[in-house]
C-alpha positions as CSV (number, residue, x, y, z in Angstrom):
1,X,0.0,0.0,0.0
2,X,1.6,3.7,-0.9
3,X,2.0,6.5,1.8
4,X,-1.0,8.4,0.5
5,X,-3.0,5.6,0.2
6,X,-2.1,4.8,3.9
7,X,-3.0,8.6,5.0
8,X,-6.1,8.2,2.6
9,X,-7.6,5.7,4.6
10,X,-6.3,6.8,8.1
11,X,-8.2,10.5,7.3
12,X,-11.4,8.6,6.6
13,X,-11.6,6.8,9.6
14,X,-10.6,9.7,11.4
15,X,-12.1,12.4,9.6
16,X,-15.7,11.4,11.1
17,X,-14.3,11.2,14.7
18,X,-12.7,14.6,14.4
19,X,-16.1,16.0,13.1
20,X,-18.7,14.8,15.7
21,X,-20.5,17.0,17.7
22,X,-21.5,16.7,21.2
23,X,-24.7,14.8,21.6
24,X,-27.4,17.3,22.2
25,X,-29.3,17.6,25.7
26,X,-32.5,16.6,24.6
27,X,-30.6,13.8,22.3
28,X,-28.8,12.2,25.2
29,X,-29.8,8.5,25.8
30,X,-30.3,7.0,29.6
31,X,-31.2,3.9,30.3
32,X,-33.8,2.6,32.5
33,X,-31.6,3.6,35.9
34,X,-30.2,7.0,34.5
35,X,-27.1,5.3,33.4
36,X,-25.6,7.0,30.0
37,X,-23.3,4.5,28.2
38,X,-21.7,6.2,25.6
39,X,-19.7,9.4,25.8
40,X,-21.0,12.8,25.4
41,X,-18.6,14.3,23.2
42,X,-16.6,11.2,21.8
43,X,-13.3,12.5,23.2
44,X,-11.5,11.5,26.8
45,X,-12.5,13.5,29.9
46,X,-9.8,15.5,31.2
47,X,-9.3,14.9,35.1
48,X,-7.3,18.0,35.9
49,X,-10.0,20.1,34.1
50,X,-12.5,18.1,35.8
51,X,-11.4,19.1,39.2
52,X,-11.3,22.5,38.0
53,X,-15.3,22.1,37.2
54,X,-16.0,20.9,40.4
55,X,-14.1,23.6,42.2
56,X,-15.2,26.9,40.3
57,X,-17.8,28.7,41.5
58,X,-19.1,29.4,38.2
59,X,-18.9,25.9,36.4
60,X,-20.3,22.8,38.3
61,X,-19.1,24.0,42.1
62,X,-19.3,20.3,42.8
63,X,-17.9,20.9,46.4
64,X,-20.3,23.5,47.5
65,X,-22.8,20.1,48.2
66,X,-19.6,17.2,48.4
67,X,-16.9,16.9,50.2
68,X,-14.0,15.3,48.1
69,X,-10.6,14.7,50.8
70,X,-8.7,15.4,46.9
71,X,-9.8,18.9,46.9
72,X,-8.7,19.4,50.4
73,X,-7.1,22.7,49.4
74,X,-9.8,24.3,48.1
75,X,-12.5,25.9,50.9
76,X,-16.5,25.5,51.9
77,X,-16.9,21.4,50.7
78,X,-20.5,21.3,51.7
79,X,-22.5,18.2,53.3
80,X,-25.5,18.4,51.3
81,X,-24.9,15.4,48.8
82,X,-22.7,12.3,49.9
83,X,-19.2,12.5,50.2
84,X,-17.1,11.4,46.9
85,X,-14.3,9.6,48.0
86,X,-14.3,6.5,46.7
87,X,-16.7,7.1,44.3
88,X,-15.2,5.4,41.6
89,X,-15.5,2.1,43.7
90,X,-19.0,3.1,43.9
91,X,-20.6,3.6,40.6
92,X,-19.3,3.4,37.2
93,X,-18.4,5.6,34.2
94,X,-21.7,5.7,32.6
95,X,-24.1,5.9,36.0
96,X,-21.9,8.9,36.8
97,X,-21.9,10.7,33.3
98,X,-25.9,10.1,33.7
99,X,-25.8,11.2,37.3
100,X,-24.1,14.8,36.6
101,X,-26.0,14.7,33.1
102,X,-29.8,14.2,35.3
103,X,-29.0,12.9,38.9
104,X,-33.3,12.7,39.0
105,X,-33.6,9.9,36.4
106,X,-31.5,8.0,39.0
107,X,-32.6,9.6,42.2
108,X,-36.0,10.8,41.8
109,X,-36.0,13.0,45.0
110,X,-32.2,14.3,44.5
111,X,-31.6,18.4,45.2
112,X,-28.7,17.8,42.6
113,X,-29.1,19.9,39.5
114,X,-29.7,18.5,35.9
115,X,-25.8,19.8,34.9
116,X,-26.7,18.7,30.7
117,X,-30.7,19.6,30.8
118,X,-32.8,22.4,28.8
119,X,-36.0,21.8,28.5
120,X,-38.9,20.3,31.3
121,X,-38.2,22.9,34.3
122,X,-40.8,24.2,35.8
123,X,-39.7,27.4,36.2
124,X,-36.1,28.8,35.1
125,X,-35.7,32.7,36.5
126,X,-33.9,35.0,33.8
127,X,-30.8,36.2,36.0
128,X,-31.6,37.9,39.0
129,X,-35.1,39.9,37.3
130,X,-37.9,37.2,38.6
131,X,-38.9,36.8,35.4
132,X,-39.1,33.4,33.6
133,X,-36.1,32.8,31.4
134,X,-36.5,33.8,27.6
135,X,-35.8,31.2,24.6
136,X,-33.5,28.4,24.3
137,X,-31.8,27.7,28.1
138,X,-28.0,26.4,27.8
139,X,-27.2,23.4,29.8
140,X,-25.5,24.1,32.8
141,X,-22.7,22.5,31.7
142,X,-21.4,21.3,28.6
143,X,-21.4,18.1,27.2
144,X,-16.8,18.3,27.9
145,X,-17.1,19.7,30.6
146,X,-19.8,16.4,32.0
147,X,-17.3,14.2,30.3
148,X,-13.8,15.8,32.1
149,X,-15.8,15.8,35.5
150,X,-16.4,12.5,35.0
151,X,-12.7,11.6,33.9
152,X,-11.9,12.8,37.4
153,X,-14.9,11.1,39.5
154,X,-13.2,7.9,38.2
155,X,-9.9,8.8,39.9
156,X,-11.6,9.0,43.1
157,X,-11.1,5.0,44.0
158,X,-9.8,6.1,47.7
159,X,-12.1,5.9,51.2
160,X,-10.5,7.9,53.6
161,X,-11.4,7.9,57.3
């Protein structure tokens, strides 16, 4: 086989990889337990951008509800949700990606915000106004951002005491 016929047929079966798009809120597919099987994006999560979700006030804020002994160094880990050390032991890569996707299609009565969710809320305010939001709502997150938090949930295979 030539050279260009090689890089002919390595760009088409990477060409369509390169190309995809994040799967769409609305498009996303859970199973019957909230589990979501198949990546968000089709690329790796990035743990160190991960933690960075869970730790920024204006991104996920993951620790204002969890305490995680990892983030140790970054103040106010709340005790709302259940710790997350060890979570990787506890769940696996899909039933997290649909937990932080829609934590209600696995717990019904969770607090937890819908992070990848647009449509079906009962009330969404516009800012700070009291007004209902106007048009299309972005997802909290995006579909990456789901899939680097996740990337770092799975490196969290450690109880601590």
């Amino acid at each position: 086989m030539t050279n260009s016929l090689r890089l002919a047929a390595v760009l088409a079966l990477v060409a369509p990889m390169a190309s995809a798009e994040a799967v769409a809120p609305a498009q996303v597919a859970y199973d019957d337990y909230g589990e979501v099987m198949t990546s968000l994006t089709g690329a790796p999560g990035d743990a160190e951008r991960g933690a960075e979700v869970m730790t920024t006030r204006g991104l996920g804020n993951c620790i204002a509800c969890h305490q995680v002994t990892d983030l140790d160094d970054h103040p106010f880990h709340g005790e709302v949700g259940p710790s997350l050390d060890g979570v990787a032991e506890r769940w696996s890569e899909a039933q997290l990606r649909g937990i932080i996707a829609n934590a209600k299609l696995t717990f019904p009565d969770s607090i937890m915000p819908a992070f990848y969710k647009v449509d079906e809320f009962v009330r969404p305010g516009n800012a700070f106004t009291g007004r209902a939001a106007e048009g299309a709502l972005d997802p909290l997150l995006t579909a990456q951002q789901i899939e680097d938090v996740v990337a770092y949930l799975m490196t969290l295979d450690t109880y601590y005491d």
